[in-house]
Phi, psi and omega in degrees: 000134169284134191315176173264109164266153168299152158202114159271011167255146212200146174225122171287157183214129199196127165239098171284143208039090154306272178351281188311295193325293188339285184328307198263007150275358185222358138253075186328133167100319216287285173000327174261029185264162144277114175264101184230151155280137164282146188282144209289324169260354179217150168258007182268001206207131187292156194249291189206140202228145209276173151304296186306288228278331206264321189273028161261342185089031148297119191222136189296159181103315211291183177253150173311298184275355147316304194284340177288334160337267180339298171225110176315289230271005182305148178231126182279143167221134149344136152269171200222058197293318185288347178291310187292333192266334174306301186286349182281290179343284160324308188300312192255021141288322185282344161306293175299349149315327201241339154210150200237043165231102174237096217253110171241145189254323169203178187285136176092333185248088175238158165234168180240132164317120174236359183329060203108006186287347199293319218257358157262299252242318173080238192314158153307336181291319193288328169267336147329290194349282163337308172324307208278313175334298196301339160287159175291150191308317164305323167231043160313276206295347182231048184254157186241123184241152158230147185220157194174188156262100159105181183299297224309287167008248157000282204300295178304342191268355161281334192277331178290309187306157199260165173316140172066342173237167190268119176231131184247134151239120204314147237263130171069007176227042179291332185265353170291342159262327160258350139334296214275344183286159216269143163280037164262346174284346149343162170275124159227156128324134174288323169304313200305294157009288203280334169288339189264314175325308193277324148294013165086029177214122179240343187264187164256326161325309153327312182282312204282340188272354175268148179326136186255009150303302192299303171324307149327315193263329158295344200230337197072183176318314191306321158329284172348291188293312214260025142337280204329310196278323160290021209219339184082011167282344188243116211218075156296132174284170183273128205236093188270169193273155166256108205310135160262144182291147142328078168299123180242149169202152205232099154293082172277103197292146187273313169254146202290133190237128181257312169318106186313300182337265192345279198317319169302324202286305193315306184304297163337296188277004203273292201297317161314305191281353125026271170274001173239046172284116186332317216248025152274291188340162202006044163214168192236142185279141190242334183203147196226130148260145175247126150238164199235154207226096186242179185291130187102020182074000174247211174214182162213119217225140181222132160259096192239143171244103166308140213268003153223088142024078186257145180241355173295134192274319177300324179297305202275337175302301181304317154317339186287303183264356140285334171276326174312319168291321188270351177215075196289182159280129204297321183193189202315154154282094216243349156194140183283147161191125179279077221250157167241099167278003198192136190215141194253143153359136169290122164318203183282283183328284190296010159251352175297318205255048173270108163301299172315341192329296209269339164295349207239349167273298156334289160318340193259333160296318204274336165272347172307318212283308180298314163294327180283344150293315173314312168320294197298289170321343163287336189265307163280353144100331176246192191287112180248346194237145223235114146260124185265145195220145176279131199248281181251127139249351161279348191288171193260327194283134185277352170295326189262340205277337161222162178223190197215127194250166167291121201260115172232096204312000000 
């Protein structure tokens, strides 16, 4: 299996309550509004709730006839997740143009690799630049960027920023920079939150002045870390992923279908056919998506990662149709769609009899081969790699007798 690669210098890029942006980028108007999203598993209760809605006292959590209680003129929107999860998708393609270690973290939120960007882009300013390019024009004025050494870093220093602009912190002066900062920037708990509070420690300076004995023997390992991270010991690098190609297989109902029946039924055959994908044969599935196309322009999306790596249609079909039951879809289903995203090594037995086993290893060397090219022209800016091709093979001189063409995997 091939490494991950790394980078330790990271510039985050996080547009907060992306899903509303999504909404109010494909809705003229919807911004001067009091605005709430609805939660993805229930309509009864708000999901990300606008700025205008929040100075009304609309708060996420709340039920749907509270906040109309609050604010009359609030406007409820469908979620819509595969639109959303489609536009993060489109984001960190364009991330990856510019680097090709790239890492997401929640919807709206990824970092970027920057390790060797100096020698295209040059200052760190330059490669923000590169950054913010890449985002789209609709969320330009509210995308927040940060740069450092390691995520944690990054990450508070994009939470500081103001919409649309940018804070780099310079190479050695990470603890001097997380001193002054508030411990809500932490991973926390609302008790750790509040016990740290009632001691009188708001910064990460504060935390970082106490002893990490002591902190330790109050917190446990979570202590432990997050001293670490408040003290500037912890530089996590940036881990990029390795995209997986897909399996998809697809159902388009001729009339939009409501019935839980149908649809298990629909899903059973989604999967089969699925698993008898070329590009299945000897692996086992580790994460599987369901989404739905329902009437009125809107979706449904089930995300699942089996917590053991199954080739069975029935292990992957049951988590699937528990949620179709405790969180069906808001309305009729007009196409089905299956995706197989991630996939773990096959026993012995399925690769022994995979026939496709070295075809589908071949196709996986050959796009490996193809990417590690697109890196080296991104990073040197021309063609480094060389095909030798027979010219002359009677000539006695080996210059005419071979040459060297530009090699493109």
């Amino acid at each position: 299996m091939s490494r991950r690669p790394t980078s330790s210098l990271a510039a985050c890029v996080w547009i907060p309550l992306f899903p509303l942006r999504c909404e109010e980028a494909r809705h003229e108007g919807l911004a001067t509004y009091p605005t709430a999203l609805l939660a993805p598993d229930t309509t009864r209760k708000l999901w990300q709730v606008s700025s205008l809605a929040r100075h009304a006292g609309v708060k996420p959590g709340m039920t749907v006839s509270q906040a109309i209680g609050l604010c009359h003129t609030l406007r409820l929107i469908e979620p819509d997740p595969v639109h959303y999860d489609e536009r993060f998708a489109s984001l960190l393609a364009s991330l990856n143009q510019v680097s090709p270690v790239v890492e997401s973290a929640e919807l709206g939120l990824a970092y970027v690799g920057t390790d060797g960007l100096e020698g295209i882009f040059g200052k760190p300013q330059k490669i923000i630049d590169a950054i913010r390019q890449t985002v789209g024009p609709s969320d330009r004025p509210t995308v927040r960027l940060g740069f450092g050494l390691g995520k944690f870093t990054a990450w508070v220093a994009a939470s500081r920023a103001k919409p649309g602009e940018a804070i780099i912190v310079p190479l050695s002066a990470e603890k001097a920079f997380l001193a002054s900062q508030p411990i809500s920037v932490l991973p926390l708990d609302s008790a750790t939150h509040r016990r740290l509070r009632q001691l009188a420690i708001r910064t990460l300076g504060a935390l970082a002045a106490l002893p990490e004995e002591a902190v330790t023997a109050q917190f446990g390992a979570m202590g432990r870390r997050l001293w670490r991270l408040a003290a500037g010991y912890i530089a996590e690098p940036v881990e990029g992923r390795i995209a997986p190609e897909p399996i998809v297989a697809a159902l388009t109902f001729f009339t939009p279908v409501g019935e839980r029946e149908l649809l298990a039924h629909a899903l059973d055959q989604l999967i089969a056919r699925a698993l008898k994908h070329p590009r299945r044969i000897g692996w086992r599935v580790h994460a599987v998506r369901l989404r739905a196309d329902l009437e009125g322009s809107s979706s449904w999306l089930a995300a699942i990662l089996l917590k053991d790596p199954t080739a069975a249609g029935a292990r992957i079909a049951a988590p699937l149709k528990t949620r179709l039951e405790q969180s069906p879809p808001t309305g009729a289903v007009e196409r089905l769609v299956l995706e197989f995203t991630a996939f773990a090594p096959g026993t012995s037995e399925l690769q022994l009899f995979a026939r496709d086993a070295q075809a589908a290893a071949r196709a996986g060397q050959q796009r490996a081969l193809q990417s590690a090219a697109r890196e080296i022209r991104m990073r040197v800016k021309r063609a480094n790699l060389y095909h030798v091709i027979e010219v002359q093979p009677w000539s006695r001189l080996p210059e005419r007798r071979y040459a060297l063409i530009d090699y493109e995997p």
